[in-house]
C-alpha positions as a printed NumPy array, in Angstrom:
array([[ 66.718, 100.046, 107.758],
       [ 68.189,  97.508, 104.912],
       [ 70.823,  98.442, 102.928],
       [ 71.085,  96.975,  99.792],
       [ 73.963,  97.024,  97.253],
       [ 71.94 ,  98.58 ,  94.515],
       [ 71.785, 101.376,  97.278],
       [ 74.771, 104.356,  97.402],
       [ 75.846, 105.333, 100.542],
       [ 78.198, 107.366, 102.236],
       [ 81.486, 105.234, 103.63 ],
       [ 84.009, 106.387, 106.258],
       [ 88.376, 106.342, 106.041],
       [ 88.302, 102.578, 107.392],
       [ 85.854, 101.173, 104.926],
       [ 87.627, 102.582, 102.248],
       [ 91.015, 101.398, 103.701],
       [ 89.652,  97.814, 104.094],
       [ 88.063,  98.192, 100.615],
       [ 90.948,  99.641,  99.486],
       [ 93.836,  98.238, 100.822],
       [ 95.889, 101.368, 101.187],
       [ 97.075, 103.45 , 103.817],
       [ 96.421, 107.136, 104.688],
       [ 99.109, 108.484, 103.271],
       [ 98.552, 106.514,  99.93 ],
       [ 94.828, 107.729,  99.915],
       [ 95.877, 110.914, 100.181],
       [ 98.863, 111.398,  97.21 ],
       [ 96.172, 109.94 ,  94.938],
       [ 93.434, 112.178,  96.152],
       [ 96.159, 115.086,  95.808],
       [ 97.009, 113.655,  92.183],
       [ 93.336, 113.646,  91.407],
       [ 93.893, 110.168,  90.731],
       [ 91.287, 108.675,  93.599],
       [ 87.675, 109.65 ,  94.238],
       [ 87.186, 112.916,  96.029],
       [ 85.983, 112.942,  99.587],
       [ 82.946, 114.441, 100.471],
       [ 82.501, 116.215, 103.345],
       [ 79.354, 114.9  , 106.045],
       [ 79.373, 117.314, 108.733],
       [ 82.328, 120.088, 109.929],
       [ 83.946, 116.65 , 111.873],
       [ 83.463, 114.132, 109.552],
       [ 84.157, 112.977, 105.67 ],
       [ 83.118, 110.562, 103.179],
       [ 83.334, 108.767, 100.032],
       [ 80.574, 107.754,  97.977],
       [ 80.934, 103.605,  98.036],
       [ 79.863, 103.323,  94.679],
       [ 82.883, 105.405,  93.207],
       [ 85.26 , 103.599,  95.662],
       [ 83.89 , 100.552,  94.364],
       [ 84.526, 101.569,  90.31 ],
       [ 87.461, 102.886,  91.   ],
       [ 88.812,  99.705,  92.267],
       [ 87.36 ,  97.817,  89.44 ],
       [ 89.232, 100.328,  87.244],
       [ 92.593,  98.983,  88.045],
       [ 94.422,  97.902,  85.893],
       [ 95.186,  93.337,  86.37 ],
       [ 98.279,  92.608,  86.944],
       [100.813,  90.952,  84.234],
       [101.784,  87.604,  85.889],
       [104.899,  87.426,  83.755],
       [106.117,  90.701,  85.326]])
């Protein structure tokens, strides 16, 4: 099987750390804030984000003000 990256798909904690770039703990105060995609649950062991709402909520972030 291909995947392509018109094609959603479930990702696991590490991708969306690497994705990411935070830790756990930052992952979860967002998630707890509602301020971070929700994760979805796969099977009674394991969870998941969709990659396409990790991937616009990165993009949603705000650029950084080089004169700060």
């Amino acid at each position: 099987m291909t995947i392509h990256d018109n094609t959603d798909f479930y990702i696991r904690k590490p991708e969306v750390r690497k994705i990411t770039g935070l830790s756990d703990t930052s992952l979860w105060r967002l998630e707890k804030k509602k301020l971070f995609p929700k994760r979805r649950r796969l099977s009674a062991n394991a969870i998941g984000w969709l990659r396409s709402e990790i991937l616009a909520w990165v993009q949603s972030r705000p650029v950084v003000n080089e004169e700060c």
